[in-house]
FIPA-769378 format. One record per atom (N, C-alpha, C, O): residue number from 0; atom name; x, z, y. Coordinates in nm, 4 decimals. Atoms other than C-alpha are relative to their C-alpha. Layout:
// FIPA-769378
+-----+------+----------+----------+----------+
:  nr : atom :     east :       up :    north :
+-----+------+----------+----------+----------+
: NUM :   CA :        X :        Z :        Y :
...
+-----+------+----------+----------+----------+
//
This chain:
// FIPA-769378
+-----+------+----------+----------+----------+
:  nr : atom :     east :       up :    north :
+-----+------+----------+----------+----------+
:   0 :    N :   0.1225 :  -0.0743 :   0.0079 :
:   0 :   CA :  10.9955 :  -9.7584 :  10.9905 :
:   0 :    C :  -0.1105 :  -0.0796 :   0.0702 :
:   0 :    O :  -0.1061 :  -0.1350 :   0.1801 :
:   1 :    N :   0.0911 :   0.1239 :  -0.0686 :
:   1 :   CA :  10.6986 :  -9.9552 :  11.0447 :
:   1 :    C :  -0.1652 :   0.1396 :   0.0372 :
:   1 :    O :  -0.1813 :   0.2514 :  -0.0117 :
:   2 :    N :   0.0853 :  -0.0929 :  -0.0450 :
:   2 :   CA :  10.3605 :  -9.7985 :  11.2267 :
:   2 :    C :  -0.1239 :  -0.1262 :  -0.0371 :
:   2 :    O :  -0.1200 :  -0.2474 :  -0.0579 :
:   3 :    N :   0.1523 :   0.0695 :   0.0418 :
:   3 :   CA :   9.9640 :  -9.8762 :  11.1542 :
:   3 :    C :  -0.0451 :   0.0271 :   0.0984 :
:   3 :    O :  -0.0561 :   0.1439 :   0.1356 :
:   4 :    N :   0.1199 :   0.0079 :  -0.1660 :
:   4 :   CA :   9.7491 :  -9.9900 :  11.5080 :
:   4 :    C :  -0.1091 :  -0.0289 :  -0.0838 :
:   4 :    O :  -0.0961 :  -0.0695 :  -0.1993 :
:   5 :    N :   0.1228 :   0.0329 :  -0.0097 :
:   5 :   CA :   9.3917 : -10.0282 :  11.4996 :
:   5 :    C :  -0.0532 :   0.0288 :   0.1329 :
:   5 :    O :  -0.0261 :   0.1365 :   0.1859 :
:   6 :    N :   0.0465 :  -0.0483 :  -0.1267 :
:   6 :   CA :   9.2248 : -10.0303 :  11.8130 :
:   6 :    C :  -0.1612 :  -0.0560 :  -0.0008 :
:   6 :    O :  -0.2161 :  -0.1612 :  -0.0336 :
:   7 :    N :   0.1393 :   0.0082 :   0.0222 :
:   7 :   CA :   8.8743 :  -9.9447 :  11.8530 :
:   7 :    C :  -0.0596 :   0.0062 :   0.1613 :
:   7 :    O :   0.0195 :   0.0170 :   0.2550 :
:   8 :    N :   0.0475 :   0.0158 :  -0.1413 :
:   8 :   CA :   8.6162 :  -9.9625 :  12.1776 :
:   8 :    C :  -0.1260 :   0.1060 :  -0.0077 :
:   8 :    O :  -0.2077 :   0.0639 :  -0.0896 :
:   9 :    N :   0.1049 :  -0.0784 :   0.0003 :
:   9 :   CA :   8.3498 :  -9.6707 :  12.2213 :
:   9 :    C :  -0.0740 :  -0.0185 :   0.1110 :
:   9 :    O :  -0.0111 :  -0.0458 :   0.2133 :
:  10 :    N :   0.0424 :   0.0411 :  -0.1152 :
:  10 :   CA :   8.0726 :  -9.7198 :  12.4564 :
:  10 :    C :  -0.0647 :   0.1335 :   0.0676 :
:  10 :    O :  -0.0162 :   0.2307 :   0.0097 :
:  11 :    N :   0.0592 :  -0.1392 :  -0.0552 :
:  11 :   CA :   7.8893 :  -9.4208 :  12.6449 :
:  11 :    C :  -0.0688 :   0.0762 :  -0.0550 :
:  11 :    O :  -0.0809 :   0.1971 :  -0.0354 :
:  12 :    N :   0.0964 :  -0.0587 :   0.1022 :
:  12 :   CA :   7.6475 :  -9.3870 :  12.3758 :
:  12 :    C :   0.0390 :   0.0342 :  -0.1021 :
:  12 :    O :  -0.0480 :   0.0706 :  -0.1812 :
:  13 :    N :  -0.0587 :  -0.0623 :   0.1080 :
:  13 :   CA :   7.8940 :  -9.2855 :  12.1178 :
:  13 :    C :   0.0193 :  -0.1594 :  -0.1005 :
:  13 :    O :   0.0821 :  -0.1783 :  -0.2046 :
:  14 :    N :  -0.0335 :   0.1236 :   0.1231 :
:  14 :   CA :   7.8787 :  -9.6460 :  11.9631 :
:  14 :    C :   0.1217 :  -0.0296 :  -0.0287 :
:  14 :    O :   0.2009 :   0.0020 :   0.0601 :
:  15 :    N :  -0.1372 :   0.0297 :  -0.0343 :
:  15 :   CA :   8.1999 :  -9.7736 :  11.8418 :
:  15 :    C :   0.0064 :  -0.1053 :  -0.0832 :
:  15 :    O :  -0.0449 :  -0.1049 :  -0.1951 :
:  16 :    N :  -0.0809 :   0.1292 :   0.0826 :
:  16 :   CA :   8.3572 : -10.1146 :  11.7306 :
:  16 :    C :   0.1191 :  -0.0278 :  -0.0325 :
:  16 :    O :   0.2071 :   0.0447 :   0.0139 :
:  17 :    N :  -0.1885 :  -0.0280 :  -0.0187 :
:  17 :   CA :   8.7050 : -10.2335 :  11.6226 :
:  17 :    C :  -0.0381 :  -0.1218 :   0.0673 :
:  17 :    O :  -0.1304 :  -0.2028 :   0.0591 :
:  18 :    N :   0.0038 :   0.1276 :  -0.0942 :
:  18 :   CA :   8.8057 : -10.4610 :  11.8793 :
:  18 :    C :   0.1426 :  -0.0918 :  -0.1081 :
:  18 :    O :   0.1418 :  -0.2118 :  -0.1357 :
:  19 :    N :  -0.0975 :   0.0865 :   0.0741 :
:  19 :   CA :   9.1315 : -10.5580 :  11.6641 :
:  19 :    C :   0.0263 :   0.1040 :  -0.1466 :
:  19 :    O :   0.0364 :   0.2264 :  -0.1539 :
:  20 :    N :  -0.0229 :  -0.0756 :   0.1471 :
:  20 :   CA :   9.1863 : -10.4850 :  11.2623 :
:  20 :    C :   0.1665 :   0.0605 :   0.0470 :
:  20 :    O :   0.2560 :   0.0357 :   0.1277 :
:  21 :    N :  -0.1038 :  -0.0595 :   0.0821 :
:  21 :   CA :   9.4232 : -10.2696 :  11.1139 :
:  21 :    C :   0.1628 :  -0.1171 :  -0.0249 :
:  21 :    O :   0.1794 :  -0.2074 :  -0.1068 :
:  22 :    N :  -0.1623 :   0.1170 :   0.0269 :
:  22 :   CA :   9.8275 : -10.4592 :  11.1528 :
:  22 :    C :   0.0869 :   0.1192 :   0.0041 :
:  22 :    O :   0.0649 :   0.2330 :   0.0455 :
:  23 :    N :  -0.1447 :  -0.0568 :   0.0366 :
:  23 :   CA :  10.1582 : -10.3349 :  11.0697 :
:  23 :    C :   0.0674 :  -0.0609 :   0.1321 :
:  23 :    O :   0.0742 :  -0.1826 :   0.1490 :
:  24 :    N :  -0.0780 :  -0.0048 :  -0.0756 :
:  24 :   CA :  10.3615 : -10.2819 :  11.3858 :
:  24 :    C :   0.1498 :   0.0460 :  -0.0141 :
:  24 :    O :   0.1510 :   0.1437 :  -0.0891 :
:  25 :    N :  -0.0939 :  -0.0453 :  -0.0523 :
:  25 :   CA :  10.7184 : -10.2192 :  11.4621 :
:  25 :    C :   0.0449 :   0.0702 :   0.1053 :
:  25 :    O :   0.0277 :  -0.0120 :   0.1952 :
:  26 :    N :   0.0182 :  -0.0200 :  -0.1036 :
:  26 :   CA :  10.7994 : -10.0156 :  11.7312 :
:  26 :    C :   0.1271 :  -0.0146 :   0.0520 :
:  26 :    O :   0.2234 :  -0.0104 :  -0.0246 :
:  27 :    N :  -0.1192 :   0.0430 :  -0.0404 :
:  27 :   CA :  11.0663 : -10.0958 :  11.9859 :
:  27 :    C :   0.0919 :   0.0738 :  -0.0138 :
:  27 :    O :   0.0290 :   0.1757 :  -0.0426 :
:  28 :    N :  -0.1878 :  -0.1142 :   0.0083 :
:  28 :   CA :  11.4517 :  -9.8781 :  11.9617 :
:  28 :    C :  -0.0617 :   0.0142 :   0.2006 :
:  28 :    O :  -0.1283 :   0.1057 :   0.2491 :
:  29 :    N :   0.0771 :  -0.0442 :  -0.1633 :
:  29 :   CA :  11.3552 :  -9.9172 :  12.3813 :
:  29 :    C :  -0.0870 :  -0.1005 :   0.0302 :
:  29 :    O :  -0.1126 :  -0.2174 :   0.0017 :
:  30 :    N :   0.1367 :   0.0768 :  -0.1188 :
:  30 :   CA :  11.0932 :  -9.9970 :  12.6042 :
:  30 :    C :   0.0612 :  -0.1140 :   0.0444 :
:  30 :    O :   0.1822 :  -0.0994 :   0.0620 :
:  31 :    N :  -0.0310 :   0.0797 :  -0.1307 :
:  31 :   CA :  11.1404 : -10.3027 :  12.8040 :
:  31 :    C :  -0.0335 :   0.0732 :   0.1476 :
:  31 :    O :  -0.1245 :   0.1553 :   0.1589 :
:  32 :    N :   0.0415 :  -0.0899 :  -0.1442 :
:  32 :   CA :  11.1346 : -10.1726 :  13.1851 :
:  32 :    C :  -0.1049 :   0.0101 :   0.0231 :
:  32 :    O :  -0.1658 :   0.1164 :   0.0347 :
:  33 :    N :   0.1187 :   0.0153 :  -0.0448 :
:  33 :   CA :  10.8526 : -10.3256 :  13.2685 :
:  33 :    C :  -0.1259 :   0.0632 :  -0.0365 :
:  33 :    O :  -0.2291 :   0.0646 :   0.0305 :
:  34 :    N :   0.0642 :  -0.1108 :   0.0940 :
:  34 :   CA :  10.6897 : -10.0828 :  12.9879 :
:  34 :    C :   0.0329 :   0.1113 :   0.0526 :
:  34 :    O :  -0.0710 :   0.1706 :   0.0817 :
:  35 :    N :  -0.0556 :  -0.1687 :  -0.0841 :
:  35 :   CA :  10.8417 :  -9.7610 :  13.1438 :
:  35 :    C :  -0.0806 :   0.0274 :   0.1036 :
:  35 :    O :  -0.1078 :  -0.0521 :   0.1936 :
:  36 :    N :   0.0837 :  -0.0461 :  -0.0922 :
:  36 :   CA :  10.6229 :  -9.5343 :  13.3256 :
:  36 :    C :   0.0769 :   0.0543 :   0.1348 :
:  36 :    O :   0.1480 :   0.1497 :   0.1036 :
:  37 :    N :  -0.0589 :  -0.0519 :  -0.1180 :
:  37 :   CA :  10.7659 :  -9.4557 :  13.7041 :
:  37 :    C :   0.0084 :   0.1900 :  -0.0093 :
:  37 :    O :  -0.0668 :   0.2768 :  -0.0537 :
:  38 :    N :  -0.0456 :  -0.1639 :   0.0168 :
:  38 :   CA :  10.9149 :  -9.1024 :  13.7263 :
:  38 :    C :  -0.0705 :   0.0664 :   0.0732 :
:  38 :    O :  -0.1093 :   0.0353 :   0.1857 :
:  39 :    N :   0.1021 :  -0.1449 :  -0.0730 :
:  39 :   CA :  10.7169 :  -8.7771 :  13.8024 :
:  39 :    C :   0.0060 :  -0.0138 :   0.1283 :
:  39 :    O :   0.1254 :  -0.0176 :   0.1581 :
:  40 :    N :  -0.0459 :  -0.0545 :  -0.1568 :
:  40 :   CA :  10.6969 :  -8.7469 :  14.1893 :
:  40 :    C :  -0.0693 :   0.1109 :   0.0188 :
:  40 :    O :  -0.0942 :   0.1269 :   0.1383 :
:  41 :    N :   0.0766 :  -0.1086 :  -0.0866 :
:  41 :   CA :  10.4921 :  -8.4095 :  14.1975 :
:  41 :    C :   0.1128 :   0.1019 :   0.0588 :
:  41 :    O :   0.2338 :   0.0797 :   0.0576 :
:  42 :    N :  -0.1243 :  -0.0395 :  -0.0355 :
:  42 :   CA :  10.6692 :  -8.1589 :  14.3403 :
:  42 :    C :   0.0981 :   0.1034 :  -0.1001 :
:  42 :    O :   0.2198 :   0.1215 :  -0.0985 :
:  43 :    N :  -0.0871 :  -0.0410 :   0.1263 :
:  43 :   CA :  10.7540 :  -7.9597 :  14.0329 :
:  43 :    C :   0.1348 :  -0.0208 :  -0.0679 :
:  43 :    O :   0.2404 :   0.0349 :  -0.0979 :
:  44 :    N :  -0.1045 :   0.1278 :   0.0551 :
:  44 :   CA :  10.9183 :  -8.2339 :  13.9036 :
:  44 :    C :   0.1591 :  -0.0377 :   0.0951 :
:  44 :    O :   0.2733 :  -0.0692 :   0.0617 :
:  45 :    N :  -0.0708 :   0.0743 :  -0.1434 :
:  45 :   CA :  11.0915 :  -8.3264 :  14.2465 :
:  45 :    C :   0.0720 :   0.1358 :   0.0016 :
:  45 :    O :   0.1895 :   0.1022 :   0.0159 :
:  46 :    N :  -0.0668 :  -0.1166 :  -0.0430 :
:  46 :   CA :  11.2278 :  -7.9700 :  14.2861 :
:  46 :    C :   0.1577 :   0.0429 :  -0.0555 :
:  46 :    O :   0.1627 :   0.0875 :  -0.1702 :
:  47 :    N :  -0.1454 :  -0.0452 :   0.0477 :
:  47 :   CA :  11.6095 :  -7.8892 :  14.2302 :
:  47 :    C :   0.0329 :   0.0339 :  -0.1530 :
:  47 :    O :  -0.0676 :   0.0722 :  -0.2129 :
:  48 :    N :  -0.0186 :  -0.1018 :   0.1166 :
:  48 :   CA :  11.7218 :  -7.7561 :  13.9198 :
:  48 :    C :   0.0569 :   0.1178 :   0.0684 :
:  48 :    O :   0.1192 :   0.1332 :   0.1734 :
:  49 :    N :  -0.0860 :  -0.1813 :  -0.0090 :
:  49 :   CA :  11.8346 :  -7.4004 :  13.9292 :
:  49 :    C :   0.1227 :   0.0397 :  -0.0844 :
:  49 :    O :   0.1708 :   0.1526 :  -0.0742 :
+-----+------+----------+----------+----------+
//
């Protein structure tokens, strides 16, 4: 399954440009680590299960 990026840049005034066209991506099966966001620490998160 392949995915469509475009990435665009808006400025304060509502202007907008593409900074890079339209490509056909793949997306990874996993992240590399270094891609992984660090785990929740609020305390919600942090709290026991029940």
């Amino acid at each position: 399954m392949a995915m469509t990026l475009k990435v665009y840049e808006v400025t304060r005034e509502g202007l907008t440009r593409i900074v890079r066209q339209e490509t056909e991506v793949v997306p990874l099966a996993q992240p590399e680590a270094s891609h992984r966001l660090p785990a929740c620490e609020c305390p919600q998160c942090k709290a026991p299960a029940r």
